[in-house]
C-alpha positions in Angstrom: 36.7 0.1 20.0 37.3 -1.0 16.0 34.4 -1.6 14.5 33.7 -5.3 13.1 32.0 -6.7 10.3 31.2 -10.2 9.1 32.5 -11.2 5.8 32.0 -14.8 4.4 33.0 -16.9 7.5 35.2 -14.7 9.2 34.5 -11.6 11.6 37.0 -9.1 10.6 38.4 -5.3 11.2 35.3 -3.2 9.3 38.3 -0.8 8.0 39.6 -3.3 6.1 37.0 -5.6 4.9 36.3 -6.9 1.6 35.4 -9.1 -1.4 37.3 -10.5 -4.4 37.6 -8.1 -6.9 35.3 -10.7 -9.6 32.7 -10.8 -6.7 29.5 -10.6 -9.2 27.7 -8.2 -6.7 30.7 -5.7 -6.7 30.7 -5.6 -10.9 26.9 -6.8 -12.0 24.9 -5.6 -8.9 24.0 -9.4 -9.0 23.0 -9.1 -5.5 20.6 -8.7 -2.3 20.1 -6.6 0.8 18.4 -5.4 3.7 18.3 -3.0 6.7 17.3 -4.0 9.8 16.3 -1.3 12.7 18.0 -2.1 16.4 16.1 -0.2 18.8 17.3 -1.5 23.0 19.5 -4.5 21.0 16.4 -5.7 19.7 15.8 -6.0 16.1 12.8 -5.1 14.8 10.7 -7.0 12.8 13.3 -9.4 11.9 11.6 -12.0 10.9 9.7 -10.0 7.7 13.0 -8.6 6.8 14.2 -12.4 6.4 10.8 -13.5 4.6 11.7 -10.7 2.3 15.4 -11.7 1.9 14.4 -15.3 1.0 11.9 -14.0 -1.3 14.7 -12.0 -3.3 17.2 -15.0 -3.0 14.5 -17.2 -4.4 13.5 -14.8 -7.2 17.1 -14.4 -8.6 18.0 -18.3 -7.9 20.6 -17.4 -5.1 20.6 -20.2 -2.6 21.3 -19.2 0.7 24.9 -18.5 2.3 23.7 -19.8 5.8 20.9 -21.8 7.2 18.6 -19.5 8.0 18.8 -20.4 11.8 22.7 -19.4 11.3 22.1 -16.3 9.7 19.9 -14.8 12.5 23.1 -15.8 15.0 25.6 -14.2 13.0 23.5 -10.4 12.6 23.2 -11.0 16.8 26.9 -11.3 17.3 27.6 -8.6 14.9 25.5 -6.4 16.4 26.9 -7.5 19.9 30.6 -7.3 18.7 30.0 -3.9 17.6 28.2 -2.9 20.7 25.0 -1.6 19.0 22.0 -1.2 21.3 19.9 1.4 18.5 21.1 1.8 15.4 20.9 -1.0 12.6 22.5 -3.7 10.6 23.4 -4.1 7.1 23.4 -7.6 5.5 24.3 -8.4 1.8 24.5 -11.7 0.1 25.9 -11.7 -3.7 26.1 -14.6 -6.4 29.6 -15.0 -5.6 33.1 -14.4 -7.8 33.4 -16.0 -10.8 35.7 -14.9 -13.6 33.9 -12.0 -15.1 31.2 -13.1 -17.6 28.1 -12.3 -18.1 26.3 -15.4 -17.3 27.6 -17.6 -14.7 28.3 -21.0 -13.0 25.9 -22.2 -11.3 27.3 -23.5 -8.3 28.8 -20.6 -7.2 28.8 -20.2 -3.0 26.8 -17.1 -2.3 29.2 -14.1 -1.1 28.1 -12.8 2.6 28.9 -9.7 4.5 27.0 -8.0 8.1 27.6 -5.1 9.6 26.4 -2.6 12.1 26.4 1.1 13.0 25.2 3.1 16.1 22.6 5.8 15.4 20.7 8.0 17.9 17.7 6.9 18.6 14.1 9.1 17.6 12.0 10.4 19.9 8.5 11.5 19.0 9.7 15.1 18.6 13.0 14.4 16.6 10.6 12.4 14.6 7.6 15.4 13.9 10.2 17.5 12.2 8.5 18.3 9.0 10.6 17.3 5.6 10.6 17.9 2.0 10.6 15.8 -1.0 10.8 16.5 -4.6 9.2 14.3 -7.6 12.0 12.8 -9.9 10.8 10.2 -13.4 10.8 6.9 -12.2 13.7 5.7 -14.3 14.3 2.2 -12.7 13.9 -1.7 -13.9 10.9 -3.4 -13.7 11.5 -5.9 -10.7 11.6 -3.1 -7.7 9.7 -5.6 -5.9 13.3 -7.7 -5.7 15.4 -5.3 -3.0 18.3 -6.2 -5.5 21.6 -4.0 -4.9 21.0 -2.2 -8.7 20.6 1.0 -6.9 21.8 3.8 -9.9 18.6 5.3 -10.5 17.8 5.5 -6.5 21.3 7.1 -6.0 21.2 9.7 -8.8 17.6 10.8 -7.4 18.3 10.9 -4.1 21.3 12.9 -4.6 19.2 15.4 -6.3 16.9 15.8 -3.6 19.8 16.4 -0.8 20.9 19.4 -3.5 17.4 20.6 -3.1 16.9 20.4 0.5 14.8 17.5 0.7 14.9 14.5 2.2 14.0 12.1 -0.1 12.4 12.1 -3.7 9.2 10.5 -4.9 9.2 8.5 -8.2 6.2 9.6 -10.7 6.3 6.9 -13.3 5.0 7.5 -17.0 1.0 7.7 -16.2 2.1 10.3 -13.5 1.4 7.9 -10.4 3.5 8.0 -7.3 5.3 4.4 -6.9 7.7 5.1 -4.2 10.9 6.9 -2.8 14.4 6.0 -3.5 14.7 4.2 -0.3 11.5 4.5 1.4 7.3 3.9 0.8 5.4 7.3 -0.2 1.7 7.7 1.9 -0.5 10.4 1.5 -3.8 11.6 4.1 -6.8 12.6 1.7 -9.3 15.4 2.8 -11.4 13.3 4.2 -8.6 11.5 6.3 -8.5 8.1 4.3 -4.5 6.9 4.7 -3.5 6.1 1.1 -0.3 3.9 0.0 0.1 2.3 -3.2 -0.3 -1.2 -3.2 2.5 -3.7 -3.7 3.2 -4.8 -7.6 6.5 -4.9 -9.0 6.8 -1.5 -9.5 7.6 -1.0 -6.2 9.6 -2.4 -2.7 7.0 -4.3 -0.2 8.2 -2.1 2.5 8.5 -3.6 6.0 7.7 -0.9 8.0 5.0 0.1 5.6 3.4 -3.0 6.5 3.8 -2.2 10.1 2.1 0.5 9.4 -0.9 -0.7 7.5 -1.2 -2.9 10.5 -1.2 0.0 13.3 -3.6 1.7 11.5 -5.7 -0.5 11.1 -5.5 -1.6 15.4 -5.6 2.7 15.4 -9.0 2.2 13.0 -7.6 4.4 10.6 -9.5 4.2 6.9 -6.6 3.1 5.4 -6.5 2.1 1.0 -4.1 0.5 -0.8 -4.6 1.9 -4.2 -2.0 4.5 -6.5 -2.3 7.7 -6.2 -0.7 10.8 -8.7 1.7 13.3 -7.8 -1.1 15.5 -8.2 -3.2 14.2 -5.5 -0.1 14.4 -3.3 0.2 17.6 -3.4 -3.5 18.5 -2.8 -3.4 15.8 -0.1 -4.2 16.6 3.5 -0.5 15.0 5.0 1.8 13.1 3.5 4.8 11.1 4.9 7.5 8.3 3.9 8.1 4.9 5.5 11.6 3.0 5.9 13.3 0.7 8.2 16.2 3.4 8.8 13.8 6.8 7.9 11.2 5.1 10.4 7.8 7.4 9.5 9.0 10.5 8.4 6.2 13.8 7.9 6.5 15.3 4.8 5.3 19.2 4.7 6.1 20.2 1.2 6.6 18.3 -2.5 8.6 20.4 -5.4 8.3 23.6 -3.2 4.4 23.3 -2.7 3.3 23.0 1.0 1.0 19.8 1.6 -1.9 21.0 3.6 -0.7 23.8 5.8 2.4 23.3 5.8 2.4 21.4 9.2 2.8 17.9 10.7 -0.5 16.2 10.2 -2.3 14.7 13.2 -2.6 11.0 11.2 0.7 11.2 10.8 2.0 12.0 14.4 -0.8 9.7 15.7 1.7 7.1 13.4 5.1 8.2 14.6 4.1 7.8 18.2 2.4 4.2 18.0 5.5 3.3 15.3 7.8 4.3 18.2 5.7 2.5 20.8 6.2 -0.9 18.7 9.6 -0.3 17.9 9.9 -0.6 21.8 8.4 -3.9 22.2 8.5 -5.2 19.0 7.4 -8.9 19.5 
């Protein structure tokens, strides 16, 4: 079966979707996004990933495409057009197409495109696979906080971490504190077992899952701190792991070569993965 996508009004062929070539998301990055987890054709935690989308509309004065009532039934029959029961969709809305300029008009109608993709779905073992990372300088704008579609910086690090065997790479910024990963939160587990994430400014993404998170462990009654933390302390940390709508909670066993703790999957962090998983199962 072809797989479909949703482009601005029309369901359509995903091989041969598109936007205008003047669409201002396509050459300014003058756009927004998000990822949202299917898991049994339900979408989890839809409703923060939509708080977060209007949030980025509203900071970069993009009015919606859709009513926001709309926009929830279009990602469900995308998803059901495309037969996705775990896996996750993709949603993008743009400024629009203008004639290529700088600034712009402003009552341009907001470009749109959906789609979804099948992945398999994570067990607790397929999940407690340990994973590297490598620190790259945090090279990116100022406004991370906005999950804008400016994602050069992101791309070039990540890209170096897959040609070192990692998984991801953690972004130390000038004072040599973690902020986050490329596409996902950064957590560490101090010696004495208190869960450390840094807290949200606009330095970095107010993850979704990493709120989920914060939220099991605290039902869990995990000692968990919102505070920054130094690449430093990582790597003299007890466990560490990354959080992402797609990456889920991911262990990680070892940063630029140097084993975190010994070199294992933590017990904080499986105790995670497995309540993560339970709530991806019955996420309402």
């Amino acid at each position: 079966m072809p797989r479909i996508a949703y482009v601005n009004g029309r369901y359509t062929p995903h091989i041969g979707a598109g936007v205008h070539i003047e669409d201002r998301g396509f050459q300014f990055a003058d756009g927004v996004y998000e990822v949202i987890s299917i898991c049994n054709g339900q979408f989890i935690d839809i409703e923060l990933h939509l708080d977060r989308l209007d949030r980025s509309l509203f900071e970069l004065e993009i009015p919606w495409p859709t009513t926001r009532r709309a926009f929830s039934v279009i990602l469900r029959e995308v998803v059901q057009r495309n037969r996705v029961k775990n896996g996750s969709v993709y949603l993008q809305v743009t400024r629009g197409s203008s004639d290529r300029d700088f600034a712009y008009p402003e009552n341009l109608s907001p470009s749109l495109i959906i789609y979804a993709r099948k992945t398999l779905r994570d067990t607790v073992e397929t999940a407690s696979v340990g994973y590297k990372v490598i620190s790259k300088p945090d090279i990116r704008w100022k406004r991370c906080d906005i999950k804008t579609v400016s994602l050069l910086p992101a791309v070039m690090a990540k890209q170096a971490a897959v040609r070192n065997g990692a998984i991801e790479a953690w972004l130390v910024n000038e004072q040599g504190m973690i902020t986050e990963g490329t596409s996902s939160n950064a957590w560490i587990v101090t010696l004495d077992k208190k869960l450390i994430t840094r807290p949200i400014d606009n330095s970095i993404l107010s993850g979704v899952t990493r709120q989920t998170v914060l939220n099991l462990a605290q039902k869990l009654g995990l000692n968990s701190i919102e505070r920054a933390f130094s690449l430093v302390e990582a790597k003299e940390a007890k466990e560490a792991f990354c959080t992402s709508s797609t990456a889920l909670v991911k262990p990680i066993v070892e940063i630029d070569r140097e084993k975190i703790g010994d070199g294992r999957v933590g017990p904080v962090t499986k105790v995670l993965i497995e309540n993560y998983l339970r709530h991806m199962e019955n996420p309402t």
